[in-house]
C-alpha positions in Angstrom: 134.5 116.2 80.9 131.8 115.8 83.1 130.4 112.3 84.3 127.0 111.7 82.4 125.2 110.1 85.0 125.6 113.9 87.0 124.8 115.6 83.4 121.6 113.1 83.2 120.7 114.1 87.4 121.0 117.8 86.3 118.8 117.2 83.0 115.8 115.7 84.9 116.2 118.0 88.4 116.3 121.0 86.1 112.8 119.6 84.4 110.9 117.8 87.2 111.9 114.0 86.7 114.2 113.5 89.3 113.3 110.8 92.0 115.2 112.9 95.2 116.4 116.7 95.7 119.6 118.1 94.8 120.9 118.5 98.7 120.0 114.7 98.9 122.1 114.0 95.6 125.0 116.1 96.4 125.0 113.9 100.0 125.3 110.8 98.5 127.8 112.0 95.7 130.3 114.6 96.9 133.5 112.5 96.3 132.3 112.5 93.0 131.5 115.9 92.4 134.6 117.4 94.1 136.9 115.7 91.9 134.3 116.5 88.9 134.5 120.6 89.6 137.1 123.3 90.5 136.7 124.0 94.7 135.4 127.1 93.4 132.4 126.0 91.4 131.8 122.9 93.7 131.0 125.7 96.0 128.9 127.4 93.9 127.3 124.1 93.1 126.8 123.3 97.0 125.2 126.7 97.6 123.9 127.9 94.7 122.8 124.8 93.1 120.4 125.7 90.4 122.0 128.4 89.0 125.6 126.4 88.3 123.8 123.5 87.2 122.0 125.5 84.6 125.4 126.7 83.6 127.2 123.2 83.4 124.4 122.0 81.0 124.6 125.2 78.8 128.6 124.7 78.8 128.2 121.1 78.4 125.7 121.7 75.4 122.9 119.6 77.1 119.2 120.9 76.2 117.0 121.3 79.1 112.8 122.7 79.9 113.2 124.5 83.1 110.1 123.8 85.4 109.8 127.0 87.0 107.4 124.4 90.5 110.2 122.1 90.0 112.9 124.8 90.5 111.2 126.8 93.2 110.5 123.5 94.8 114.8 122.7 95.2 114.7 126.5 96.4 112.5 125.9 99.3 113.3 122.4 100.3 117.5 124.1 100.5 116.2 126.1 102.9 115.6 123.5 105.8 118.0 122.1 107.8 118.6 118.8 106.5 117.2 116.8 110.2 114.3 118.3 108.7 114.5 116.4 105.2 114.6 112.5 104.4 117.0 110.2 102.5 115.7 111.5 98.9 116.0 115.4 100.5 112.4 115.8 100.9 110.4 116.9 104.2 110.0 113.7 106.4 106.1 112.8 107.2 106.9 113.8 111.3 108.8 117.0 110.3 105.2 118.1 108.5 102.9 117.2 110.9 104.6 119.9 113.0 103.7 122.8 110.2 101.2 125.5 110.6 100.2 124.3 114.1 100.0 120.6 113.0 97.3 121.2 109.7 99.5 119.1 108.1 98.9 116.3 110.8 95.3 117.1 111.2 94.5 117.2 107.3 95.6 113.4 108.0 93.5 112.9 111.0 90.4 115.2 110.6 90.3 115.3 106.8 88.6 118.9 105.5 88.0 119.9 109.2 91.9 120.6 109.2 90.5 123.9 107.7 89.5 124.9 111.0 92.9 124.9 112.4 94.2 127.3 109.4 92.1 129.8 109.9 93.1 129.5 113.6 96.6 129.6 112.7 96.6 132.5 110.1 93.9 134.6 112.9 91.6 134.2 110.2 89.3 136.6 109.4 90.2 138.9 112.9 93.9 139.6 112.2 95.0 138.3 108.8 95.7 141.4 107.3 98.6 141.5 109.7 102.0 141.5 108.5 103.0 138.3 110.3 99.6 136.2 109.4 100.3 137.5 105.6 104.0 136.2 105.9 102.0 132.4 107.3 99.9 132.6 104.2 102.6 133.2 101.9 104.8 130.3 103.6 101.6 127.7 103.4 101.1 128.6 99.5 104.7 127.7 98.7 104.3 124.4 100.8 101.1 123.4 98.9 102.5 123.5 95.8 105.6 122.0 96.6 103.7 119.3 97.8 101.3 119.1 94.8 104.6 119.3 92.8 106.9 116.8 95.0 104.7 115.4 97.9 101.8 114.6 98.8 99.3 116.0 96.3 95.9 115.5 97.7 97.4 117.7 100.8 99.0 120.3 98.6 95.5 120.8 96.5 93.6 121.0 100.1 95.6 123.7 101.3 95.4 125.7 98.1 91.7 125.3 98.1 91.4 126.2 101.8 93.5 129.5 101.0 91.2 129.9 97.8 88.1 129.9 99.9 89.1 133.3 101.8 86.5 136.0 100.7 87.9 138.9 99.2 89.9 140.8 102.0 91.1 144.4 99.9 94.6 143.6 100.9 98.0 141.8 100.3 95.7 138.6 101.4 94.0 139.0 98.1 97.0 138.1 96.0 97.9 135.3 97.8 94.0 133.8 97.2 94.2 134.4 93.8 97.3 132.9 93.3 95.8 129.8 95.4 93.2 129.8 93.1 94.8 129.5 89.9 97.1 126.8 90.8 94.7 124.7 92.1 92.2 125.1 89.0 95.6 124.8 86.6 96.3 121.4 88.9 92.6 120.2 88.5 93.0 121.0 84.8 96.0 119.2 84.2 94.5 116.2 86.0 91.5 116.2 83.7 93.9 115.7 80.5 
């Protein structure tokens, strides 16, 4: 039988409710968890987190709303090494200000004139239909919306609407715009209710 309070924590990461990240959790209750699980599916837990919590919860019966920004969120943030990440497994404030050429750290300074150091950083409009400046573009879009999701929010809608405001380019770049867009209208949208 597994302890509720981990059955609750898998409920509420699994929908968006939960206060800090899964590596964060697992830091603070491995003990707990080992003796909970097989070695074998603690592993699996450890390093491929959402998938064996979504099968303790089915096994366990539990019903759970997957939310798809809350799940990619866990995704991305596992991806850091955790000097990069703070006590509740989220990017630290000085970690961030590093991003992108420090937009993150000038958004906070300069306000809207952090734009300006985006399009410098993605070679904007010159050379961002390059591979490597589409690759920059895709990696801001995922950290905007993991902010607007888990972070800072005003910071997350900025970048998305500084992404939304490239013209149309007749490439990849496109896809990535639109895709800026839409989240940050569904964001303003869900704000308004």
């Amino acid at each position: 039988m597994v302890d509720e309070r981990h059955l609750v924590y898998f409920k509420e990461l699994l929908e968006g409710n939960s206060r800090i990240s899964f590596r964060a959790y697992l830091s603070k209750n491995e003990d707990s968890l080992r003796k909970q699980f097989s070695p074998a599916r603690f592993a699996r837990l450890k390093f491929k987190s959402i998938d064996e919590i979504i099968k303790i919860l089915d096994e366990e019966k539990i019903s759970y709303i997957v939310n798809d920004q809350a799940i990619r969120s866990e995704k991305y943030l596992a991806t850091f090494h955790p000097d990069a990440l703070n006590e509740k497994g989220r990017l630290k404030e000085e970690f961030k200000d590093t991003l992108f050429n420090g937009i993150v750290h000038d958004f906070k300074t300069k306000g809207e004139d952090a734009i300006l150091t985006l399009y410098e950083y993605i070679e904007f409009p010159e050379n961002i239909h390059n591979k490597k400046n589409i690759e920059k573009l895709e990696d801001i879009e995922f950290f905007a919306e993991t902010e607007l999701c888990l972070g800072d929010k005003n910071l997350g809608l900025f970048l998305l609407k500084a992404l939304a405001s490239i013209e149309r380019q007749f490439s990849d770049v496109d896809d990535i715009v639109l895709r800026a867009k839409e989240a940050a209208m569904k964001h303003h949208s869900s704000e308004g209710n």
